[in-house]
C-alpha positions in Angstrom: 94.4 98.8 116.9 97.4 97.1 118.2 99.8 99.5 120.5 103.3 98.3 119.1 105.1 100.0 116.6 106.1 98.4 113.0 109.6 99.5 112.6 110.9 98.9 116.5 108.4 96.9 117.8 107.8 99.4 120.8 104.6 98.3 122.6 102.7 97.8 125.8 104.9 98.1 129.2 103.7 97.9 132.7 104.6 99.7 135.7 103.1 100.6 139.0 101.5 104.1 140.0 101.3 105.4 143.5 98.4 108.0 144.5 99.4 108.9 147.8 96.8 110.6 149.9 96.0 110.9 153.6 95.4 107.8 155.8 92.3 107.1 158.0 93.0 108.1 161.8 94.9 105.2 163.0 97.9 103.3 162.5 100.9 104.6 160.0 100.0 101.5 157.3 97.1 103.4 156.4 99.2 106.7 155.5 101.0 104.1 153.3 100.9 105.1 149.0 98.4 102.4 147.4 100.4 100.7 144.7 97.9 99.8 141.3 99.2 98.3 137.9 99.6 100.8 135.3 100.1 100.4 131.4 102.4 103.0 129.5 101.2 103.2 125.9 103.6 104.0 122.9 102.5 107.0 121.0 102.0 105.5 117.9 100.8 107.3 114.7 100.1 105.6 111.2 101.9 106.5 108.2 101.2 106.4 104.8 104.0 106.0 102.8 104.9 104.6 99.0 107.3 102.1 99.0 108.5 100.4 95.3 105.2 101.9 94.1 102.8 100.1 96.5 100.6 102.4 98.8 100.7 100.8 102.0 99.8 102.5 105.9 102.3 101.8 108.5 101.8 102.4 112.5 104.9 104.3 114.1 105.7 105.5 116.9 107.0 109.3 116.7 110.8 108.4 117.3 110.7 106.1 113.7 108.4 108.6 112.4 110.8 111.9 112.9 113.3 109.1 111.6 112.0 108.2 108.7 110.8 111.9 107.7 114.6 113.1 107.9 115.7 110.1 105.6 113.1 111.3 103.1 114.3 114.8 103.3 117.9 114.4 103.1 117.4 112.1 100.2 115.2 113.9 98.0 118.1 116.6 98.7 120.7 114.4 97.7 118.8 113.6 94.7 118.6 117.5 94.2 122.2 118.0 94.3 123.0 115.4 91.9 120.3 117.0 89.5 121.8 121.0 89.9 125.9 119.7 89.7 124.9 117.6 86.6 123.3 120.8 85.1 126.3 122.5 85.8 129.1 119.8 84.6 126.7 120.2 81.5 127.5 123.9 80.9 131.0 123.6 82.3 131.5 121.2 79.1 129.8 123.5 76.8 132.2 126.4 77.7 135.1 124.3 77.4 134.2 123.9 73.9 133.6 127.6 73.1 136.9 128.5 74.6 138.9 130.0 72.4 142.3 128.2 73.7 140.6 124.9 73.0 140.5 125.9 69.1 143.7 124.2 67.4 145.8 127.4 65.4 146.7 126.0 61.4 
């Protein structure tokens, strides 16, 4: 599984870790912190996700992911507003019809 993320391309980075512990008796460069190569992994998490009506599994890492979850959220609420003030433009119409003002006198 490759460690780099499909939206940002966040991946592998290197860095150094120090484990400092007590020196043998004798001279202070032996007190000294040994210095070893570390890697710092992304946390990555796949995905699965339908996009134009193909299925497909995508690897994220959780900054995209909490991203891309509050895009889906505030979009199917959009969507829901548009559906409830259509409903209501609909019976805003009707009573404008039934209004007895709107009836022309002979």
């Amino acid at each position: 599984m490759a460690n780099r993320c499909d939206l940002c391309s966040k991946g592998k980075k290197f860095g150094l870790s120090h484990r400092h512990h007590r020196g043998v008796a004798g001279g202070q460069w032996k007190k000294r912190a040994q210095k070893t190569n570390k890697s710092f992994l992304p946390n990555i998490h796949s995905l699965k996700a339908e996009i134009g009506g193909v299925k497909s599994v995508w690897k994220l890492c959780t900054k995209c992911q909490r991203l891309i979850k509050e895009e889906i959220k505030n979009s199917v609420a959009k969507e829901a507003e548009k559906k409830s003030s259509a409903s209501v433009k609909k019976t805003e119409n009707s009573k404008k019809a039934i209004k007895p003002s709107a009836i022309a006198k002979p």
